[in-house]
SEGUDO-494549 format. One record per residue: residue in one letter; x negated, y negated, z of N, C-alpha, C in turn. Coordinates in Angstrom, 1 decimal. Layout:
<atoms>
+------+--------+--------+--------+--------+--------+--------+--------+--------+--------+
| code |   n.px |   n.py |   n.pz |  ca.px |  ca.py |  ca.pz |   c.px |   c.py |   c.pz |
+------+--------+--------+--------+--------+--------+--------+--------+--------+--------+
|    a |      X |      Y |      Z |      X |      Y |      Z |      X |      Y |      Z |
...
+------+--------+--------+--------+--------+--------+--------+--------+--------+--------+
</atoms>
This chain:
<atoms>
+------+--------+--------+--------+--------+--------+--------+--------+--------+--------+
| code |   n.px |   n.py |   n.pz |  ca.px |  ca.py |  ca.pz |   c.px |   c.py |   c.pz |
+------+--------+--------+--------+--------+--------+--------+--------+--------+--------+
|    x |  -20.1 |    0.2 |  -10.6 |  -19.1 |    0.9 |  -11.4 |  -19.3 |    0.4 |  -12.9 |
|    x |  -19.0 |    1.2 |  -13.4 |  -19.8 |    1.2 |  -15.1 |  -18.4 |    0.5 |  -15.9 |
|    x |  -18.0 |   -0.5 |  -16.9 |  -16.9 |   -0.8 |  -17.8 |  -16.0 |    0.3 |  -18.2 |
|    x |  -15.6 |    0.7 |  -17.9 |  -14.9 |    1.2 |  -18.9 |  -13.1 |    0.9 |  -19.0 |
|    x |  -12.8 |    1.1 |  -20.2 |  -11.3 |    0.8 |  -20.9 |  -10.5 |    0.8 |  -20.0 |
|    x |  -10.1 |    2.4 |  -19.4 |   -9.0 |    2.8 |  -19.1 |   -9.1 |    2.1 |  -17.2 |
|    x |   -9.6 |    1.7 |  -16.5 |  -10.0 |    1.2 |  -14.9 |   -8.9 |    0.0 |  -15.1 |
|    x |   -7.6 |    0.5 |  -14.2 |   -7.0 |   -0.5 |  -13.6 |   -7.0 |   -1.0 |  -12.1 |
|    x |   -6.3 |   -2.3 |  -11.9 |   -6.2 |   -2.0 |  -10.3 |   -4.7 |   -1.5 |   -9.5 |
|    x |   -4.5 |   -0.8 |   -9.1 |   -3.6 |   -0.3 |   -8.3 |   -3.3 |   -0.6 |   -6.9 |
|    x |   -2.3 |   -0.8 |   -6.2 |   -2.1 |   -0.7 |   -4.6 |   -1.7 |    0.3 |   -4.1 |
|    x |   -2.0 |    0.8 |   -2.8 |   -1.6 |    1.8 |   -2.1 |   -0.6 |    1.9 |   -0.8 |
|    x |    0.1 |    2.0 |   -0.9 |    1.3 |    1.5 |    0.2 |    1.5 |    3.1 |    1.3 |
|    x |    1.9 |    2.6 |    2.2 |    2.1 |    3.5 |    3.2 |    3.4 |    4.2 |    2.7 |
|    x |    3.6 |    5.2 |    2.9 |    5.0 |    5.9 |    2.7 |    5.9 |    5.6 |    3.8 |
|    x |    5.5 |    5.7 |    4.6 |    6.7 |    5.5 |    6.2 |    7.0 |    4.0 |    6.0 |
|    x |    6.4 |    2.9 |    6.1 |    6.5 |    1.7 |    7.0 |    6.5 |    1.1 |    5.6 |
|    x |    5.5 |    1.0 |    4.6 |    5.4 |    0.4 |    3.2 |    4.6 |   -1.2 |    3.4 |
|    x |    3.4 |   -0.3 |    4.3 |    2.2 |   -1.3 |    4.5 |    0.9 |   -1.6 |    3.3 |
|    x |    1.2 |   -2.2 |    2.8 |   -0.3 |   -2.2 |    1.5 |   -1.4 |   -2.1 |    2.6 |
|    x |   -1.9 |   -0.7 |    1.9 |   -3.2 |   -0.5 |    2.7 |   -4.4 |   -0.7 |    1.8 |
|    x |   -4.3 |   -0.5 |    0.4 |   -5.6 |   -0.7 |   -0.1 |   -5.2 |   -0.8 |   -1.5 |
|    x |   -6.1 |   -2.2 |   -2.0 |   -5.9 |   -2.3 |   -3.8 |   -7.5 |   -1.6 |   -4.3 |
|    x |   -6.8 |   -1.2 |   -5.1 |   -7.9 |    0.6 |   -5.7 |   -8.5 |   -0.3 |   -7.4 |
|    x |   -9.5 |    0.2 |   -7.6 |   -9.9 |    0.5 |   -9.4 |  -10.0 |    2.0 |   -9.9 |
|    x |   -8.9 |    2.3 |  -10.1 |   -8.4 |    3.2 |  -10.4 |   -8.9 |    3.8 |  -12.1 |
|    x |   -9.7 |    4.9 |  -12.3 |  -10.0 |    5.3 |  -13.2 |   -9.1 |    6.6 |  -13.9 |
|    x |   -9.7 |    6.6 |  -15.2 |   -8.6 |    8.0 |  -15.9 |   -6.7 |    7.4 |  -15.7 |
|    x |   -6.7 |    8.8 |  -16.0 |   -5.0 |    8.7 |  -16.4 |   -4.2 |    9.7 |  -15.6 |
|    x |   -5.2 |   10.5 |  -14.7 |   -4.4 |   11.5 |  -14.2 |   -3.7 |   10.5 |  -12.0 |
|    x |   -3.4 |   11.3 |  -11.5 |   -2.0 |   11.4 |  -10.2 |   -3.6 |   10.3 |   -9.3 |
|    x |   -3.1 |   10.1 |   -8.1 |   -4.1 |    9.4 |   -7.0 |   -4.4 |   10.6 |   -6.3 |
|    x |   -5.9 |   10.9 |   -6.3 |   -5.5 |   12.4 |   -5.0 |   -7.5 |   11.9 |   -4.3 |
|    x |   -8.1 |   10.7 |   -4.9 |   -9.4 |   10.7 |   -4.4 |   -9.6 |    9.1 |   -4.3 |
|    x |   -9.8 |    8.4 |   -3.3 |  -10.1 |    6.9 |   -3.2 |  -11.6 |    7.1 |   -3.1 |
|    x |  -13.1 |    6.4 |   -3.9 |  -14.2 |    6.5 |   -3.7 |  -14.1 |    5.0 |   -2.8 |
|    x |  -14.5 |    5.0 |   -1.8 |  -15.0 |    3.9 |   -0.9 |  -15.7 |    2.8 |   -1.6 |
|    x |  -16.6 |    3.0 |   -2.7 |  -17.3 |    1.9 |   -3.7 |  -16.2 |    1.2 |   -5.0 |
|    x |  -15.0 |    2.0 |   -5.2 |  -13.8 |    1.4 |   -5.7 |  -12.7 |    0.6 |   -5.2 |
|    x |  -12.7 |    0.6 |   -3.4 |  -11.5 |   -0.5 |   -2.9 |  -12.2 |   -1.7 |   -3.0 |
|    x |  -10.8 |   -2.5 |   -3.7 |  -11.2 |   -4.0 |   -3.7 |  -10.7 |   -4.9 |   -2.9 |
|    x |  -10.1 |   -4.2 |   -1.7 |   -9.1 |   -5.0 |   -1.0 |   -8.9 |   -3.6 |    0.1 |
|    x |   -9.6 |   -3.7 |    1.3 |   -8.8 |   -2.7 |    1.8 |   -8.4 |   -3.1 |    3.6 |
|    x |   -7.3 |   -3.1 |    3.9 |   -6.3 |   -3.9 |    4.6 |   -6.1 |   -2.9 |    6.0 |
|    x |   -6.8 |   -1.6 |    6.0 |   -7.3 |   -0.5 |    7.1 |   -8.2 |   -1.0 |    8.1 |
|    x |   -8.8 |   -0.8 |    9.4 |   -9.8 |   -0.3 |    9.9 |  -10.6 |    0.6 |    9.7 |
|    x |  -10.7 |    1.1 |    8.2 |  -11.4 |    1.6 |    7.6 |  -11.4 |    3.5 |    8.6 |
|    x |  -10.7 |    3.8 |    9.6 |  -10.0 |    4.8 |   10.0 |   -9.0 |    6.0 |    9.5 |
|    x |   -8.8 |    5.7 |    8.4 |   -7.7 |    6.3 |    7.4 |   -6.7 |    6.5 |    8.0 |
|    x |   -6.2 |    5.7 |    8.4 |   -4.9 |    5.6 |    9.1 |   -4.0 |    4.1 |    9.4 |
|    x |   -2.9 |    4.1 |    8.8 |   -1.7 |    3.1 |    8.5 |   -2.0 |    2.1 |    9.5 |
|    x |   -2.3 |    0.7 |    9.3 |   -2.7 |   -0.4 |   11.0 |   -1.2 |   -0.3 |   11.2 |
|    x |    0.2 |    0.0 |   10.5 |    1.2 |   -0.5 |   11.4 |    1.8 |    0.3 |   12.2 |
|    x |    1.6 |    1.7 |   11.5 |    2.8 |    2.9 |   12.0 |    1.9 |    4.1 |   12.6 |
|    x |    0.1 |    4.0 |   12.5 |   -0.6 |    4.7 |   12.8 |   -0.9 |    6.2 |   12.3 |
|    x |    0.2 |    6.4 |   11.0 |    0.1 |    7.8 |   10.3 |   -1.6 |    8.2 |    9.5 |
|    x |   -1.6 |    8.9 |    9.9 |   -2.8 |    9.3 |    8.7 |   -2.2 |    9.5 |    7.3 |
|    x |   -2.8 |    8.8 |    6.4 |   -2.9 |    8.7 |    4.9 |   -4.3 |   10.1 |    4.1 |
|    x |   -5.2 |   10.1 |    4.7 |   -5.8 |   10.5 |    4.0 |   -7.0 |   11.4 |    5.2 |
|    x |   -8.3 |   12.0 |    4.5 |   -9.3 |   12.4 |    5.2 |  -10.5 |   12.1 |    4.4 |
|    x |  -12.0 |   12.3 |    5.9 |  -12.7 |   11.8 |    4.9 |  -13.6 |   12.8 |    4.0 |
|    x |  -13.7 |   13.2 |    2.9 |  -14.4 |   14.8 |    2.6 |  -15.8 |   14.1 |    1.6 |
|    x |  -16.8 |   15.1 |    1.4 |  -17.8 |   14.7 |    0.5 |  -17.0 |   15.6 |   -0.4 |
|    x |  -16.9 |   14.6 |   -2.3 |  -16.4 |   15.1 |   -3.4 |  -17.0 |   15.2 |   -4.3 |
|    x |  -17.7 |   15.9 |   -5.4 |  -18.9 |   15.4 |   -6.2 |  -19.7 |   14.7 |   -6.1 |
|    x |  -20.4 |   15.3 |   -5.3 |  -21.5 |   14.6 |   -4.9 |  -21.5 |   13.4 |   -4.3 |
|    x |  -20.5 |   13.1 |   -3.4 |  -20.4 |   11.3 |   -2.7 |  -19.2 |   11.5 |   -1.8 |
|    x |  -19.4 |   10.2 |   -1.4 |  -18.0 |   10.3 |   -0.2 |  -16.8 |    9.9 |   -1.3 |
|    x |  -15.8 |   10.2 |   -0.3 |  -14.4 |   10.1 |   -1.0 |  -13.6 |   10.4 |    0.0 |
|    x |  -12.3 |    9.6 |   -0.3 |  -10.9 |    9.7 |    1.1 |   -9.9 |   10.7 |    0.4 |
|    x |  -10.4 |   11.7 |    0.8 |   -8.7 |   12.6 |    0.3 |   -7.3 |   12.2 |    0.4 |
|    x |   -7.2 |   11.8 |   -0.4 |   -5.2 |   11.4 |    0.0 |   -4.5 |   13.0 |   -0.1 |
|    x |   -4.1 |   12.2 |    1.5 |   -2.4 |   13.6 |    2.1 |   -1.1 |   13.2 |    0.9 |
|    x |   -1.3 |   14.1 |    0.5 |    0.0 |   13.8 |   -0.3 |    0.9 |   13.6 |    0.0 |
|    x |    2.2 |   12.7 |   -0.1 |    3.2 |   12.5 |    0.8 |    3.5 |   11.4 |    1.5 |
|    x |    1.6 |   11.2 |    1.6 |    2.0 |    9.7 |    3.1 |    2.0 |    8.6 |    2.2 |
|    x |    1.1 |    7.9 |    0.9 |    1.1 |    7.2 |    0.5 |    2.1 |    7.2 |   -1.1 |
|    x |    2.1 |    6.2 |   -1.6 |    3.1 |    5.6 |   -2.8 |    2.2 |    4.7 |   -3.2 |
|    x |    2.4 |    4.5 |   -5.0 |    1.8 |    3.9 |   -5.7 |    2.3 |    2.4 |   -6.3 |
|    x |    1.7 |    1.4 |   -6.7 |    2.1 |    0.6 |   -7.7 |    1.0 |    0.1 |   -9.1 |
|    x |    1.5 |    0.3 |   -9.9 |    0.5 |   -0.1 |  -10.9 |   -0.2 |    0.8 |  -11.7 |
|    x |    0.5 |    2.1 |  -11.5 |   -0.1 |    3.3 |  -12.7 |    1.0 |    3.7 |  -13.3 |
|    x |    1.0 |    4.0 |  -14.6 |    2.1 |    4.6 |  -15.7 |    2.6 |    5.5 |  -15.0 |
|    x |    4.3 |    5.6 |  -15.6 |    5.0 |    6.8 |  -15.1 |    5.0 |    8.0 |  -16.3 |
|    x |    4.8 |    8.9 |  -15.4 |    5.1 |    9.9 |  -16.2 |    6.1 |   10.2 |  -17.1 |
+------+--------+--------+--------+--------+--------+--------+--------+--------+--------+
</atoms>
């Protein structure tokens, strides 16, 4: 992953149960809707995409530009550590 300015790290918490499933390096400024696998720095899953406590699916796994990437369900997960709108 290349430096750049704007890359923070963020958490991803479960919606239902409010299990930290994964701390992200979170690029740009726009919503969470793509986790790249080579960006989790902490990820607290069976790597299943799905909640270890409450067993919800959070996300799917799709190829996105050219690489893998976890689509986030919108709805199941909540954020900490990105600007509010």
């Amino acid at each position: 992953m290349a430096k750049r300015k704007d890359v923070r790290t963020i958490s991803i918490f479960c919606a239902k149960c409010k299990t930290l499933l994964y701390k992200y390096h979170k690029g740009g400024r726009g919503g969470l809707v793509k986790c790249r696998p080579d960006r989790i720095v902490e990820d607290h899953t069976q790597g299943d995409l799905t909640c270890p406590k409450c067993r919800q699916a959070f996300a799917r796994f799709q190829m996105m530009g050219g690489g893998p990437a976890h689509k986030i369900i919108q709805g199941k997960v909540y954020t900490k550590g990105m600007p509010r709108k």
